[in-house]
C-alpha positions as CSV (number, residue, x, y, z in Angstrom):
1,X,39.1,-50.8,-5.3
2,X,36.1,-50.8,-7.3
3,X,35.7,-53.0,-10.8
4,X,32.7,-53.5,-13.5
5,X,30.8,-56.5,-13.3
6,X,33.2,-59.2,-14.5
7,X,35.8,-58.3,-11.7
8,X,38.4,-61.8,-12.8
9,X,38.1,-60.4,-16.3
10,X,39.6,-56.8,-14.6
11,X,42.0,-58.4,-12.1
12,X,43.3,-60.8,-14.9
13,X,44.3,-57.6,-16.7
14,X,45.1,-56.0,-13.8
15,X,47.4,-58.8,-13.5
16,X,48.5,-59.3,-16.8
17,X,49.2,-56.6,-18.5
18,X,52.1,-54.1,-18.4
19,X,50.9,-52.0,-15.1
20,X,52.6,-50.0,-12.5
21,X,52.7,-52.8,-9.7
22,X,56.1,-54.9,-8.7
23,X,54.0,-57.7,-6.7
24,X,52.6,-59.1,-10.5
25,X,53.5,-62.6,-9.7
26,X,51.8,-62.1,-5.9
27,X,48.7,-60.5,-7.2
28,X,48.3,-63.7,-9.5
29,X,48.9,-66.6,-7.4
30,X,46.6,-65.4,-5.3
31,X,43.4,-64.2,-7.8
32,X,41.7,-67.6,-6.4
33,X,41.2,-64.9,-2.9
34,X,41.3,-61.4,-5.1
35,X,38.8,-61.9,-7.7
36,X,35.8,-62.8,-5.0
37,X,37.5,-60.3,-2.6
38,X,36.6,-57.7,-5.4
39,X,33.3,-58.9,-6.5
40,X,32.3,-58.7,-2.8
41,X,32.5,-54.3,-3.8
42,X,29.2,-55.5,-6.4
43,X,27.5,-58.6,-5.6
44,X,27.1,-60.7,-2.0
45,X,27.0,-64.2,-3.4
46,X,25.4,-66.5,-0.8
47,X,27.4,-69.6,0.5
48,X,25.9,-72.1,-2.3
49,X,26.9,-69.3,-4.8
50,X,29.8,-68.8,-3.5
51,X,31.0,-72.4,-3.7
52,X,29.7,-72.6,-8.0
53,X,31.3,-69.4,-8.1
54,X,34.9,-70.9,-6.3
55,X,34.8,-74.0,-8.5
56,X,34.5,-72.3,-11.9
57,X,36.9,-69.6,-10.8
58,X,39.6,-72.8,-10.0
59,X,39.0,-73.6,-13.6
60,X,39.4,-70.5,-15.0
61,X,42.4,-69.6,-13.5
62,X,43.9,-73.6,-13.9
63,X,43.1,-72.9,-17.9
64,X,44.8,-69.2,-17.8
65,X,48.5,-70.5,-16.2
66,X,48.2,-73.7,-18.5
67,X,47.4,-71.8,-22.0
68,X,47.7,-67.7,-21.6
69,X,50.4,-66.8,-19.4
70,X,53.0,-68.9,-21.4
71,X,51.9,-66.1,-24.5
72,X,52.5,-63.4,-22.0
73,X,55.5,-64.7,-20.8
74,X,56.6,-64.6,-24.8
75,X,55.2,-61.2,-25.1
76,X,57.3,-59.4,-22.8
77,X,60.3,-61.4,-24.5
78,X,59.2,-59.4,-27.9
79,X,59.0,-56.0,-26.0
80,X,62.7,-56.6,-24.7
81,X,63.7,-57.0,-28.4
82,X,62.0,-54.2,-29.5
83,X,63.6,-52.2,-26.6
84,X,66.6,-53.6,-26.9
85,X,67.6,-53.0,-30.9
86,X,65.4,-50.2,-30.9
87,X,62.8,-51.2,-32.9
88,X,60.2,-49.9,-30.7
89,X,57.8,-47.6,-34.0
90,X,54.0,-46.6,-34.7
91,X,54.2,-49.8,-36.5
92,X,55.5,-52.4,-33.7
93,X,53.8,-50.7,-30.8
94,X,50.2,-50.8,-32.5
95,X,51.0,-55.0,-33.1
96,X,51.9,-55.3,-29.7
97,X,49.1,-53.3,-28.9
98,X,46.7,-55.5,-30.6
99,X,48.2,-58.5,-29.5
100,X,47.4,-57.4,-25.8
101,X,43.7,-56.8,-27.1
102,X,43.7,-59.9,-28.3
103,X,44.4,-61.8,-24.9
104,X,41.6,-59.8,-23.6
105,X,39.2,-60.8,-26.1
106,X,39.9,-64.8,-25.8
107,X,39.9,-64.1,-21.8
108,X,36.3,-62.4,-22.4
109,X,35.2,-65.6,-24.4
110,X,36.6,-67.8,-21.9
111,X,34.4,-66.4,-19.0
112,X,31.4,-65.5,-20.9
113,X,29.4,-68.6,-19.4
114,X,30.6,-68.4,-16.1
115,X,29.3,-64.8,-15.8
116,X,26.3,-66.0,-17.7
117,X,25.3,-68.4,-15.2
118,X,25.9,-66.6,-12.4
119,X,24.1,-63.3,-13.7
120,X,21.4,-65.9,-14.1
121,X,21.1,-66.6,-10.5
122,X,20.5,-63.1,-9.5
123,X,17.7,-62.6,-7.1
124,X,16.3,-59.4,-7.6
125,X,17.7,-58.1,-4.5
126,X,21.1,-58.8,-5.6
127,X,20.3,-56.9,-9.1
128,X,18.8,-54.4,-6.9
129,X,22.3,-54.6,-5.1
130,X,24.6,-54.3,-8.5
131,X,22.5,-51.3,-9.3
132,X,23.4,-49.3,-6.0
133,X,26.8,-50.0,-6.6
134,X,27.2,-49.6,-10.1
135,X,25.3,-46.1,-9.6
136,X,28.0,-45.2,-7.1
137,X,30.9,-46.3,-9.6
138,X,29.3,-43.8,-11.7
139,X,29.2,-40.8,-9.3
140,X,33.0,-41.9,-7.5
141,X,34.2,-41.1,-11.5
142,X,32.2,-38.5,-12.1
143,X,33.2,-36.8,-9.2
144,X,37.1,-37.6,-9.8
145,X,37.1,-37.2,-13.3
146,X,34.1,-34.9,-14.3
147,X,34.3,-32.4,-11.5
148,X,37.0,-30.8,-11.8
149,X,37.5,-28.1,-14.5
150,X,39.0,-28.8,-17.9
151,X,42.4,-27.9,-17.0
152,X,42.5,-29.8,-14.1
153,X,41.2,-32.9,-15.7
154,X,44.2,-31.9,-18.3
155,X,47.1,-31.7,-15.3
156,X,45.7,-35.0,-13.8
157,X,45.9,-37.5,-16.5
158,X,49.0,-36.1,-17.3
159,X,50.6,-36.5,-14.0
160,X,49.0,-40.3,-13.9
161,X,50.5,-40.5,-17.6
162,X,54.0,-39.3,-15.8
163,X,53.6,-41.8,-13.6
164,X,53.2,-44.9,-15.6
165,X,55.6,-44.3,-17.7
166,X,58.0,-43.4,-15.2
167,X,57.7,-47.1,-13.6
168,X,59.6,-48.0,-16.8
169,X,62.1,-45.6,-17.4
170,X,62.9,-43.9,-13.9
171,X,62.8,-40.2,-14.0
172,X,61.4,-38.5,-17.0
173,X,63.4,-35.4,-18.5
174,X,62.0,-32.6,-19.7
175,X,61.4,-33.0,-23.0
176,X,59.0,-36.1,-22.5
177,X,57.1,-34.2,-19.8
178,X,56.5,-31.4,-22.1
179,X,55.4,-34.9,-24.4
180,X,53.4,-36.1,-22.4
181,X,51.4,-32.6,-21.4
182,X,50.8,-32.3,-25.1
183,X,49.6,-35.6,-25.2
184,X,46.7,-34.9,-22.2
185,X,45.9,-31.4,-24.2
186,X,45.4,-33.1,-27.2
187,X,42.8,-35.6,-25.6
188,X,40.8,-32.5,-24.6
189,X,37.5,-34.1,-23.2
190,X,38.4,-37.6,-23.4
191,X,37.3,-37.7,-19.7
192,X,33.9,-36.9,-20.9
193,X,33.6,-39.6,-23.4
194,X,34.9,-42.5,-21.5
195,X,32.7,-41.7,-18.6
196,X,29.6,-41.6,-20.8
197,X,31.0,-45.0,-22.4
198,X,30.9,-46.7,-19.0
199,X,26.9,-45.3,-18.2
200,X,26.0,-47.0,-21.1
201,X,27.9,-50.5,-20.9
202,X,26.1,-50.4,-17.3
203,X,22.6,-49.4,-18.7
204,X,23.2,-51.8,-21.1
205,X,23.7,-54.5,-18.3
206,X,20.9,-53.7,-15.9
207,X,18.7,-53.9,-18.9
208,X,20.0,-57.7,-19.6
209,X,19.6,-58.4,-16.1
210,X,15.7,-57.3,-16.2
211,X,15.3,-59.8,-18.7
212,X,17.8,-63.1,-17.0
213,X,15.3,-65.6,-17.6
214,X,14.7,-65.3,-21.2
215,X,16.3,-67.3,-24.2
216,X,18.2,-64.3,-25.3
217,X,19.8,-63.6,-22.1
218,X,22.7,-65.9,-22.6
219,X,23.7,-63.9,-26.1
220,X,23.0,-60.2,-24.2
221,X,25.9,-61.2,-21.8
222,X,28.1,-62.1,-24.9
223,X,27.5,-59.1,-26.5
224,X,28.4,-57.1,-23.2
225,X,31.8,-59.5,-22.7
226,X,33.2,-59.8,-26.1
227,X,31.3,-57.4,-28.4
228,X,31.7,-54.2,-26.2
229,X,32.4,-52.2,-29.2
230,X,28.6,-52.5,-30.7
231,X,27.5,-51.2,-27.6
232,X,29.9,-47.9,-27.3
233,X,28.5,-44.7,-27.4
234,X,28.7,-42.7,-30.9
235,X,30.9,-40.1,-28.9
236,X,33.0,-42.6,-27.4
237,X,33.4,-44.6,-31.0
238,X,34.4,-41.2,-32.9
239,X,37.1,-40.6,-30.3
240,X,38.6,-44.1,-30.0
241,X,40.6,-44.2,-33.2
242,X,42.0,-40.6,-31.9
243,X,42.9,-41.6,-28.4
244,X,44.3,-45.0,-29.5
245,X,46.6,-43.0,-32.4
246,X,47.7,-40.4,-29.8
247,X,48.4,-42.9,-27.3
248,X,50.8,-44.4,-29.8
249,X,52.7,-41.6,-30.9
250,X,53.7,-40.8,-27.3
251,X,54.8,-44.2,-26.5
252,X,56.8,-43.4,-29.5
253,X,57.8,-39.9,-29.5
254,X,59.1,-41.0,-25.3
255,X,60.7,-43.8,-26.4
256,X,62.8,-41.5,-28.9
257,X,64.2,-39.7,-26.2
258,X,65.0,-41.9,-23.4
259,X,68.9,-42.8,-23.1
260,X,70.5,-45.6,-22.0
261,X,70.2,-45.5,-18.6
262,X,66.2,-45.7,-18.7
263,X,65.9,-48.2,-21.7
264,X,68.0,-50.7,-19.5
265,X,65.3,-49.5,-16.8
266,X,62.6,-50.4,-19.2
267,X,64.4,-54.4,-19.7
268,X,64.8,-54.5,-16.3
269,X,61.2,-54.2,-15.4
270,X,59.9,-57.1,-17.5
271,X,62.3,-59.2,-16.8
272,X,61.8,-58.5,-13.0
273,X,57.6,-59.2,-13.9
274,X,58.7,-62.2,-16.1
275,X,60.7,-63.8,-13.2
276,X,57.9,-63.1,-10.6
277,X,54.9,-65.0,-13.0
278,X,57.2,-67.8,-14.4
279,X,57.2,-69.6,-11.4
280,X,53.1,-69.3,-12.0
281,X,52.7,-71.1,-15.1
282,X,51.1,-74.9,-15.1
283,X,52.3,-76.0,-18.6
284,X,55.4,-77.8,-17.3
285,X,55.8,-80.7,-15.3
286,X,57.4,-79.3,-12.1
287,X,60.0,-82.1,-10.5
């Protein structure tokens, strides 16, 4: 598995939000051993880093069980509302939607000097390092994503669409395959844009890392953590608003046609993911 630069910021989301994976609540007690696992793919921290590293990851992770996973807890309680009187709309999904963002966005500001300091004690080999692997991220996605002709690219995401959304609801009739192959048409070369997105956020990081021991460096790293959006490219930008509309209306337009049988299936799931992190939160005083 192969993550950008701020792997705990990945794996936290990895974690947290509302993926294909029944081992949630394993894959989160044990970030403490994933997160370095997974940087290990960009950066070979030596033993004194390592231990910096280890101590502000225990933090981290001490602050995210204490403050954000009692939210997510409560956010997967408002999806099983919404599920559950069928209030699931355009309107409800694009709150939850942003609500999810927001986590993100105070989990970026929370490791923003962390990855700061560290970045700062890069020695050029290590830079030199992040570079070969970043430039190999770039060609693995190219060649999985680029590669293949336009209809291909087309049948893929929908059959990774199928199978997302089928980790909810069980088996998909027809009529929301047929959905969500209109949906992967209508993106068109989406594949293209995000792609070229991701060159640039790296460029964009390489560049900062040329310049680590200037005053500015500490605000370049902020910008690349919690102001991504300056940095996007102008094809990415104009399609965002598309892709992020189209990806609501087939949440909604599925949701329209599932029965009762694969709602239930939808309830069932978060509570099964809410039962497996509970036991992982640090607000309460265990007895």
């Amino acid at each position: 598995m192969r993550v950008p630069l701020s792997p705990w910021l990945v794996i936290f989301a990895i974690a947290l939000s509302v993926g294909a994976c029944t081992r949630v609540g394993f894959a989160y007690k044990h970030l403490n051993t994933l997160i370095p696992w997974s940087m290990n793919d960009y950066l070979d921290m030596n033993s004194e880093q390592r231990r910096w590293f280890d101590e502000r990851l225990a933090d981290h992770l001490r602050w995210h069980c204490s403050h954000e996973l009692p939210r997510y807890l409560e956010w997967m309680d408002g999806i099983k509302t919404m599920v559950r009187n069928q209030q699931v709309s355009p309107v409800t999904i694009r709150a939850r939607m942003d609500e999810l963002k927001q986590a993100v966005d105070t989990l970026a500001v929370e490791i923003t000097p962390t990855s700061t300091d560290l970045l700062k004690q890069l020695t050029d080999q290590q830079v030199a390092e992040l570079k070969e692997e970043l430039d190999r991220d770039i060609r693995d996605r190219r060649k999985k994503y680029l590669d293949p002709s336009r209809g291909e690219q087309i049948r893929d995401r929908a059959a990774r669409m199928e199978e997302r959304i089928s980790f909810w609801t069980g088996s998909l009739n027809p009529a929301q395959k047929d959905r969500i192959m209109q949906w992967s048409v209508q993106l068109g070369d989406q594949n293209q844009a995000w792609v070229g997105n991701r060159i640039q956020w790296q460029r964009e990081l390489l560049e900062a890392l040329q310049h680590r021991g200037e005053p500015d460096f500490p605000q370049r790293v902020k910008q690349l953590l919690q102001d991504r959006e300056s940095l996007w490219t102008p094809a990415y930008r104009e399609s965002f608003s598309k892709t992020q509309e189209a990806a609501i209306s087939l949440i909604d337009d599925v949701y329209k046609t599932t029965d009762e049988t694969q709602r239930n299936q939808i309830v069932s799931r978060l509570t099964d993911i809410q039962k497996d992190l509970e036991p992982q939160r640090c607000d309460r005083t265990k007895n």
